[in-house]
Residue, then its C-alpha position, 0 to 999 in steps of 0.5 A: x918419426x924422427x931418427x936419433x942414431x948413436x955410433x960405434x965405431x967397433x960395428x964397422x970394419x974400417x972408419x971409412x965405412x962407418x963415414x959412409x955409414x953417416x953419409x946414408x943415415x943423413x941420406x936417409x933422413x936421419x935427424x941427429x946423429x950421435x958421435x958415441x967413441x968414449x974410449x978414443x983420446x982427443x988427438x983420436x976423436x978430432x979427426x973422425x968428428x970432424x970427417x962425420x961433420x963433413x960427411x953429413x955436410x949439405x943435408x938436415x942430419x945434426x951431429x952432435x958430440x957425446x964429450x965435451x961441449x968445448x970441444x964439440x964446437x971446435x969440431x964443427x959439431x952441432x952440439x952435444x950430448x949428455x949423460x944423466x947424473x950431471x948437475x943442472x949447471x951442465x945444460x947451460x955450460x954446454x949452451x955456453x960452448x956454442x956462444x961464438x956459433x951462428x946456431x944455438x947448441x943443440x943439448x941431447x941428454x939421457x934420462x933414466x927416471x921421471x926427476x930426471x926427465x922433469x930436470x932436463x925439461x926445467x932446464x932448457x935441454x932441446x930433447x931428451x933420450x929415455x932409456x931403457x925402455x925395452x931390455x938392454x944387453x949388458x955384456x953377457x947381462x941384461x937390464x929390464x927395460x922401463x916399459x911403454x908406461x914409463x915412456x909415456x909419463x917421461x913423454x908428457x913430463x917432459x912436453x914440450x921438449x921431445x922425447x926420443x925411446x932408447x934401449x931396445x928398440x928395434x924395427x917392430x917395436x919403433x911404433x910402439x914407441x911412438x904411440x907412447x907419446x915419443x917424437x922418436x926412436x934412438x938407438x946404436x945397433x939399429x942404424x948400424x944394420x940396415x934395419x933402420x931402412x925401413x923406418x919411415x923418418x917422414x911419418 
């Protein structure tokens, strides 16, 4: 089971803790970790990328960035992550920030629907983020999640790029997840808990 986890750094009490929150998710065999903080200003988001970077250093954890490719790789970032909703150009745009690095551009992005999903694949994004796939909390709302099925048909529309479940997942319903065809699970709230310790990223 391969481990995607997404940051906010309102979940922690003080931005050392979320770093040392980065230092166990790589400890623990976390894959991609995805630097989420849309709200911060550059001057903001420069220095706590490149503490994450640093943070995760040594180990086989990705970081990747969700803003700017540009600016991603100047922060040492592995590379990015996309919402859903850009044009086709934008995978390859964001390719093309990471030129001057010894590493291709790792390219995250959020699919919603089965197009969607076909675009990313036909457009070269190294894996994909389905979502919602259980019930997503909005504010004081939520959203109905798109179910196993939906997951299952993203999986094989989107074969051979990976798939990884987003909304919703939790500890119980991660294998689930996986046994609708998904290559992992991603989420937020999970990897800020220590929920996500018993997840087994080996299996």
């Amino acid at each position: 089971m391969q481990l995607y986890a997404i940051t906010d750094r309102r979940l922690f009490p003080t931005p050392a803790a979320l770093l040392e929150q980065a230092r166990l998710w790589a400890a623990g065999g976390v894959q991609f970790l995805q630097i989420r903080e849309k709200d911060l200003a550059p001057q903001e988001l420069a220095p706590l990328a490149a503490a994450i970077v640093l943070a995760v250093r040594g180990s086989r954890t990705r970081v990747l960035l969700n803003g700017p490719a540009s600016f991603a790789a100047e922060t040492g970032c592995d590379g990015v992550h996309l919402p859903s909703g850009l044009p086709p150009s934008a995978i390859a745009g964001a390719t093309a920030a990471f030129v001057a690095k010894p590493d291709p551009a790792i390219v995250s992005i959020s699919c919603h629907t089965l197009d969607e999903v076909e675009a990313a694949r036909s457009h070269r994004a190294t894996l994909i983020l389905f979502a919602p796939v259980f019930e997503k909390r909005l504010s004081e709302k939520s959203a109905p999640g798109k179910g196993l099925e939906a997951l299952a048909a993203a999986c094989r529309l989107a074969a051979p790029v990976p798939v990884f479940a987003l909304g919703g997942v939790t500890a119980e319903n991660a294998r689930d997840c996986l046994a609708a065809g998904a290559a992992g699970i991603a989420a937020i709230r999970l990897f800020a808990s220590g929920n996500w310790r018993s997840l087994d990223a080996h299996s």
